[in-house]
C-alpha positions as CSV (number, residue, x, y, z in Angstrom):
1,X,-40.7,41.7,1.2
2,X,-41.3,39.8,4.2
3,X,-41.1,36.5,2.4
4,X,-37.7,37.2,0.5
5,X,-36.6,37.6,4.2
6,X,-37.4,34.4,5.6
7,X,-36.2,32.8,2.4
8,X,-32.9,34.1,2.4
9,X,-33.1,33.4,6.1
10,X,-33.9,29.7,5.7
11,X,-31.1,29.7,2.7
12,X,-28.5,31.1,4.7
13,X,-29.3,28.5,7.3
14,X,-29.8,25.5,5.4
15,X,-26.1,26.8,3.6
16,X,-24.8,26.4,7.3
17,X,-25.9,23.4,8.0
18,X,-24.6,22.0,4.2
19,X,-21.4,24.0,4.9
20,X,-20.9,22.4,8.7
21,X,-21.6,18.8,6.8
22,X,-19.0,19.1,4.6
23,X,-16.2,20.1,7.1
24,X,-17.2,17.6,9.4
25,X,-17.5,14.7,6.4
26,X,-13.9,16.3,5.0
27,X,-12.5,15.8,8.7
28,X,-13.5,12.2,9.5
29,X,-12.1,11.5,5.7
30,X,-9.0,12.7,6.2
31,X,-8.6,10.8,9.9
32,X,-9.8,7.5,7.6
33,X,-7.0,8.4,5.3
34,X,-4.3,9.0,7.7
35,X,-5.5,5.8,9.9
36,X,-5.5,4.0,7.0
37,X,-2.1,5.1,5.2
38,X,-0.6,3.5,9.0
39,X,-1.9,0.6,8.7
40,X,-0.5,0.3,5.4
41,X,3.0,1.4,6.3
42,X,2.8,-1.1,9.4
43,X,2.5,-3.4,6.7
44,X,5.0,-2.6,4.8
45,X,7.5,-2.7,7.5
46,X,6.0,-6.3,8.2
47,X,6.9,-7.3,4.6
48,X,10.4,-5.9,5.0
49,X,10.8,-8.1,7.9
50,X,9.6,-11.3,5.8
51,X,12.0,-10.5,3.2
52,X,15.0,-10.3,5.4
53,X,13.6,-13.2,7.2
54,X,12.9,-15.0,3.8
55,X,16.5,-14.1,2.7
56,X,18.2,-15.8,6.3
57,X,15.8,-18.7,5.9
58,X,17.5,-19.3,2.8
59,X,21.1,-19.3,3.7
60,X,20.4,-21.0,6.5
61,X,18.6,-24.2,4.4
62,X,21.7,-23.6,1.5
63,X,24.3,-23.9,4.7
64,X,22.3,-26.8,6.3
65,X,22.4,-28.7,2.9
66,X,26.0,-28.2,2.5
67,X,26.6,-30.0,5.8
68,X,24.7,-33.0,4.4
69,X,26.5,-32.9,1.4
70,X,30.1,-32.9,3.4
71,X,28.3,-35.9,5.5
72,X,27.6,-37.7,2.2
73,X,30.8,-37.6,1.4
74,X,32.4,-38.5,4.6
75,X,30.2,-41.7,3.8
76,X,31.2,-41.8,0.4
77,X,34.9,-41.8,1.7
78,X,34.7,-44.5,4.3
79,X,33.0,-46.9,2.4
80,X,35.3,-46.4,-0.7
81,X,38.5,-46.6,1.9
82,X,37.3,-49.4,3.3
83,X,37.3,-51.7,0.5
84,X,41.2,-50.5,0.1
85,X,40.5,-48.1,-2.9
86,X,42.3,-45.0,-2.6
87,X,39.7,-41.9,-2.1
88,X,41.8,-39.0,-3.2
89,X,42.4,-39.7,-6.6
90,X,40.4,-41.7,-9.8
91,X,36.9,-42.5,-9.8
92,X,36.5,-42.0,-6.2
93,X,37.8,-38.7,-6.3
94,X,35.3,-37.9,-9.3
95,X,31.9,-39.2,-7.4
96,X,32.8,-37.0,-4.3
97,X,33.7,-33.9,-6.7
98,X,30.4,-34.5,-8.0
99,X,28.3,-35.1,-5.1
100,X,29.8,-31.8,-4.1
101,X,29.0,-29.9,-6.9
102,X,25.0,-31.1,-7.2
103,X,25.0,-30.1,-3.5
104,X,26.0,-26.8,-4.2
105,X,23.8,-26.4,-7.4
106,X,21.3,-27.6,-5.0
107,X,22.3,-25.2,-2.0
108,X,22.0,-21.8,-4.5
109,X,19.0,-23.3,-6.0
110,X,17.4,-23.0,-2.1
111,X,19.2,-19.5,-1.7
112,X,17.3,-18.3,-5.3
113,X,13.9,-19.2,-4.5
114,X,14.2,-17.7,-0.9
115,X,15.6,-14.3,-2.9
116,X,12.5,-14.8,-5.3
117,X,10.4,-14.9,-2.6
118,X,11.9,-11.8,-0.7
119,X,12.1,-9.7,-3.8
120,X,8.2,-10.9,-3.5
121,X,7.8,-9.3,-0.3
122,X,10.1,-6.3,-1.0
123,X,7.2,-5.5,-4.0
124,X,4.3,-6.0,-1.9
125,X,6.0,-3.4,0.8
126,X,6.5,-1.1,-2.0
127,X,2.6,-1.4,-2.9
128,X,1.5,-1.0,0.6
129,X,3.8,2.0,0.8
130,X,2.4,3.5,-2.8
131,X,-1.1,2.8,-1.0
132,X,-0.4,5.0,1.9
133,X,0.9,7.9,-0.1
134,X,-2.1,8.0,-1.8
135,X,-4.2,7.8,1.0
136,X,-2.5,10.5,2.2
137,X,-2.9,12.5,-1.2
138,X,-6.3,12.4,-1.2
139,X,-6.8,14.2,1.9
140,X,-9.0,17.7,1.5
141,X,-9.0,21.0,3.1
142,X,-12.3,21.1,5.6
143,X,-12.1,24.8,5.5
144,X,-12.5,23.9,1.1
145,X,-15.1,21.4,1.9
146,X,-17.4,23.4,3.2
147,X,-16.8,26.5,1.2
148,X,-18.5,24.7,-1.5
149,X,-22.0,24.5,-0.4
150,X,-21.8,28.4,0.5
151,X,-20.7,29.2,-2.3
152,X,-22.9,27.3,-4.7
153,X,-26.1,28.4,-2.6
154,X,-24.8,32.2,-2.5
155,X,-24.8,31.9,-6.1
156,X,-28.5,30.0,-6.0
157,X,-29.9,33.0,-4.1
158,X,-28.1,35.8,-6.2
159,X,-29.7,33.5,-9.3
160,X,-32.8,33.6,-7.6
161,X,-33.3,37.2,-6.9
162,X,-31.8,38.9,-9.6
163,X,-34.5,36.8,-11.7
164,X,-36.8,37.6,-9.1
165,X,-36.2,41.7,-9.5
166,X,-36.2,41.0,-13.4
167,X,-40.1,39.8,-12.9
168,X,-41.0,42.6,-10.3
169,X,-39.6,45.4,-12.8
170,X,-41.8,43.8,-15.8
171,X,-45.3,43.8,-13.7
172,X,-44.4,47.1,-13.1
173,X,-44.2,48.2,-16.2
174,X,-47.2,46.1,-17.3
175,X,-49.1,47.6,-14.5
176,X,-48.3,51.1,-16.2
């Protein structure tokens, strides 16, 4: 009698203990989730930032490029008007017209790859973001947590004992 007593006293406490484990372990878990779903939004927000910086960087190096293009050209002008050729029409007209046009084909080559690499950034924000949410989404009840342990022990102990009563009635009976 005495012994099924300090068992189920030392059950019931070791249960405890498991349960108070569990809520503690599901509590620093989901602070490590949400600490880490932060971070990863931070990050994303960083990665927007690129992008739009990525995207500026791009017209800027397109606009800059067009500039040296119109320089070319002024060059390409004053050396064809000084040897008395007229610039606006014929061949001269036809090398500036082109210069211009492989400047520009240049200039939204440069605005492309800056959008390539945004869109590049603008993905990896949208990963980061995915990470956090799931992060987040594997965050558990404590209060669940550390039901589990009481209830798998209760169910050890009811296990135990009803087997235990099983053996007590058969020496019983054997004793008869």
């Amino acid at each position: 009698m005495w012994g099924q007593l300090i068992d189920g006293l030392f059950s019931g406490l070791g249960m405890g203990m498991q349960a108070k484990a569990s809520y503690d372990q599901a509590k620093a878990n989901n602070l490590a989730a949400q600490w880490n779903a932060g971070i990863a939004r931070q990050n994303a927000t960083d990665l927007d930032s690129l992008a739009v910086n990525q995207r500026l960087i791009g017209q800027k190096q397109a606009n800059d490029l067009r500039l040296q293009v119109d320089g070319i050209i002024g060059q390409q002008r004053a050396i064809t008007g000084a040897s008395g050729v007229k610039v606006d029409v014929g061949s001269s007209a036809h090398v500036q017209a082109s210069t211009r046009s492989m400047g520009e084909y240049d200039a939204q080559t440069l605005i492309y790859n800056n959008e390539m690499a945004a869109m590049d950034y603008e993905r990896q924000a949208r990963n980061q973001r995915s990470q956090a949410n799931l992060m987040l989404a594997t965050k558990q009840n404590p209060w669940m947590a550390a039901a589990a342990p009481v209830v798998s022990g209760v169910t050890g102990l009811m296990q135990h004992y009803s087997q235990q009563s099983y053996i007590d009635k058969l020496v019983a009976k054997m004793g008869k």
